[in-house]
N, C-alpha and C positions, 0 to 999 in steps of 0.2 A: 270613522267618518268616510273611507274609503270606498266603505260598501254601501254610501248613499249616494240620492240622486244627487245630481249637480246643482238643481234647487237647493237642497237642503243644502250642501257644501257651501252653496254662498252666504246663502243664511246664518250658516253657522258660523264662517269666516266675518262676515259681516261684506261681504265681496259685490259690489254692484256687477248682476246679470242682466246684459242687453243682449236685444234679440236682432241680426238685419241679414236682409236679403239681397244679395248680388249676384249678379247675371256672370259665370264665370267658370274656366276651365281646370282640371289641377288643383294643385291646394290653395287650400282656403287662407292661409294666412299672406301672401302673397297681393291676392285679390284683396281683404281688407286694407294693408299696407297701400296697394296703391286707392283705392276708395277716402283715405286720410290723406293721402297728398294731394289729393283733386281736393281739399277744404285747406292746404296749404303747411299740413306738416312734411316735418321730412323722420326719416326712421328706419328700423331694419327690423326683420323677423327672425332673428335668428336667436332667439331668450337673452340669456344673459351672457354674450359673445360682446355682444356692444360694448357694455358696460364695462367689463373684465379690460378692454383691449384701452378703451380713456384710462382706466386705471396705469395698465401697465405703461403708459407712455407718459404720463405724472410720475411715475416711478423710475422712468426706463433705466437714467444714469444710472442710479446705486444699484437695481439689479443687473444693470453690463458690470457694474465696478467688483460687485463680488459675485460673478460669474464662475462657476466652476471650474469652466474652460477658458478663461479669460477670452468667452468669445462673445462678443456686441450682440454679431448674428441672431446666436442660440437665446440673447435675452430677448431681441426681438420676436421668436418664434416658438418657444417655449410656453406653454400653457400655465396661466398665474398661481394656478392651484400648487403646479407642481416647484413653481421656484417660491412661494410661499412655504411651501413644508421644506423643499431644503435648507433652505435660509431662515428656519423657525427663530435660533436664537438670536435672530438680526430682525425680524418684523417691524419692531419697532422704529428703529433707522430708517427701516426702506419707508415707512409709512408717513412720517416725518417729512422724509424729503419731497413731499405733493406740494408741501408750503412753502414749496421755494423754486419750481416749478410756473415759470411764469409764462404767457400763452405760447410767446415767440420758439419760446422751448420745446412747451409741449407740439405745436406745431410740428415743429420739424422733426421729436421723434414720432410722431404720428406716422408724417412721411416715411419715415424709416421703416418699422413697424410694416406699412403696406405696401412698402418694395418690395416686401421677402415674396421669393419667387411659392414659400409653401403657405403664407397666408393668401395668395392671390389663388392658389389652386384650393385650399382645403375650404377658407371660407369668403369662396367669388360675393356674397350678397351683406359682406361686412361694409357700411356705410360710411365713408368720409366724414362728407356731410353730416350728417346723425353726430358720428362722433364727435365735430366742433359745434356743433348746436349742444350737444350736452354741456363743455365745458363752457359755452357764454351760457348756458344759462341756473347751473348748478353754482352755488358757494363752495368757496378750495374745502372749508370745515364737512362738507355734508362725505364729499371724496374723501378727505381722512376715517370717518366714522363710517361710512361703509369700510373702506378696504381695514377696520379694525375686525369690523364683525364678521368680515368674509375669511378673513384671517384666522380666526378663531376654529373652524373646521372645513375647510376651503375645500378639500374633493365632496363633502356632504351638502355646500352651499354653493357649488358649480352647479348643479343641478336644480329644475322646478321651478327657473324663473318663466314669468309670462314669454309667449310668443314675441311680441311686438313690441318694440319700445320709440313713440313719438314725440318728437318736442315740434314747439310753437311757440318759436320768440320766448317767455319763462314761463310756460306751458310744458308738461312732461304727462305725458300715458303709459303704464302699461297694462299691456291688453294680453292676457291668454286667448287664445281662438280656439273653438269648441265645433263641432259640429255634431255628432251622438254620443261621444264619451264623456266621463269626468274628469276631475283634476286626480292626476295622480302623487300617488305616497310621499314623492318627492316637491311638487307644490305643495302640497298639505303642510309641507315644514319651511320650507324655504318662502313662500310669498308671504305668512304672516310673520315670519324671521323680520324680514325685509321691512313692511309695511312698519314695524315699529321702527326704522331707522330714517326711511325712504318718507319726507313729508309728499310724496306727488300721488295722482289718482292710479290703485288699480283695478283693474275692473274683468269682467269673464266676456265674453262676446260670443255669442251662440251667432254659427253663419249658417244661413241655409240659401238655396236657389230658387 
C-alpha cells in the first residue's frame, strides 16, 4: 500500500481526504493548525507528542515512584515509549493509576511536565491548552485503553500518528497534513492501530496554496 497513491491509501484505509487551500509561509501543518483555531479549536502539530505527554502526566506519580533514578525530573522528561519498556513488568500498575488520577492532579503534574527546562527547548509547540482540552473532553476509560495498546509495542507505536490533533469542547480531530507525498510505512500501521481504539474523526488533508 506504500507504493500507492494517496487516493488509494485513503481508500483503502477507509481515511477521509480533504483537499484546502491557504495563503501561507513554511510548513504547512502550522498554517492549517492556525486556520482551526480561527473556527475556534485549539491543538498542536506535533503527532502523537500531545497525546503521549496527557498520558504521561495521568501516569506521572507511579512512573516518579519507580523511577530508576529515583528521579521526579527524569519521569517528567523521559520519553513514554522508553519508561514503558523499562517498566514493562509494572505496565499494568502504571496504567491503572490514570483512574485515580483526578483533574486537580493531573493539572499540576501537567505543570510539572512543562517546567522541564528540556521539554520547553526540545518541544516549544507542545500545547497546554490542547492538552487540558483533551482531558475534559476524553473519558479516564478511552486513556487507559489507549496507553494499554500503545503499551503493547510503544517505540513501533511512537511513530505515524496524524500531524495535528484538535479538540472543540468534545470534538476531537486528527488530521495528517499532506501536500505531494503519502502516508508513510509508519502511518500505514499506527493510524488504523489507533482508529480501532480512538472513537474520534481521522482524516488526511491535502494543503496547497
Amino acid at each position: 500500500m506504500k507504493r500507492s497513491s494517496l487516493e488509494n491509501q485513503c481508500r483503502e484505509l477507509d481515511l477521509p481526504l480533504e483537499e484546502i487551500q491557504l495563503d501561507y509561509e513554511g510548513r504547512p501543518e502550522p498554517a492549517l493548525l492556525n486556520h482551526y483555531e480561527s473556527l475556534g479549536y485549539v491543538g498542536s502539530f506535533i503527532e502523537g507528542y500531545t497525546f503521549f505527554t496527557v498520558l504521561k502526566a495521568l501516569m506521572l506519580d507511579k512512573l516518579a515512584a519507580l523511577n530508576t533514578f529515583n528521579d521526579r525530573n527524569d519521569a517528567c522528561t523521559r520519553y513514554l515509549e522508553a519508561q514503558l519498556t523499562i517498566h514493562k513488568d509494572k505496565v499494568d500498575v502504571i496504567i491503572d493509576s490514570i483512574e485515580n488520577t483526578s483533574k486537580k492532579k493531573y493539572i499540576s503534574n501537567l505543570k510539572e511536565i512543562f517546567s522541564q527546562p528540556f521539554i520547553q527547548s526540545e518541544h516549544p509547540n507542545l500545547s497546554f491548552e490542547c492538552c487540558v482540552a483533551l482531558f475534559d473532553a476524553i473519558d479516564t476509560q478511552l486513556f487507559v485503553d489507549v496507553a494499554k495498546k500503545f503499551s503493547e509495542d510503544p517505540y513501533t507505536y511512537r511513530s505515524g500518528w496524524p500531524d495535528l490533533i484538535i479538540v472543540k469542547g468534545k470534538e476531537i480531530k486528527f488530521i495528517e497534513v499532506k501536500t505531494t507525498d503519502k502516508l508513510h510505512k509508519s502511518q500505514l500501521v499506527t493510524i488504523p492501530t489507533f482508529r480501532k481504539v480512538i472513537p474520534y474523526e481521522f482524516s488526511v488533508c491535502r494543503v496547497f496554496r
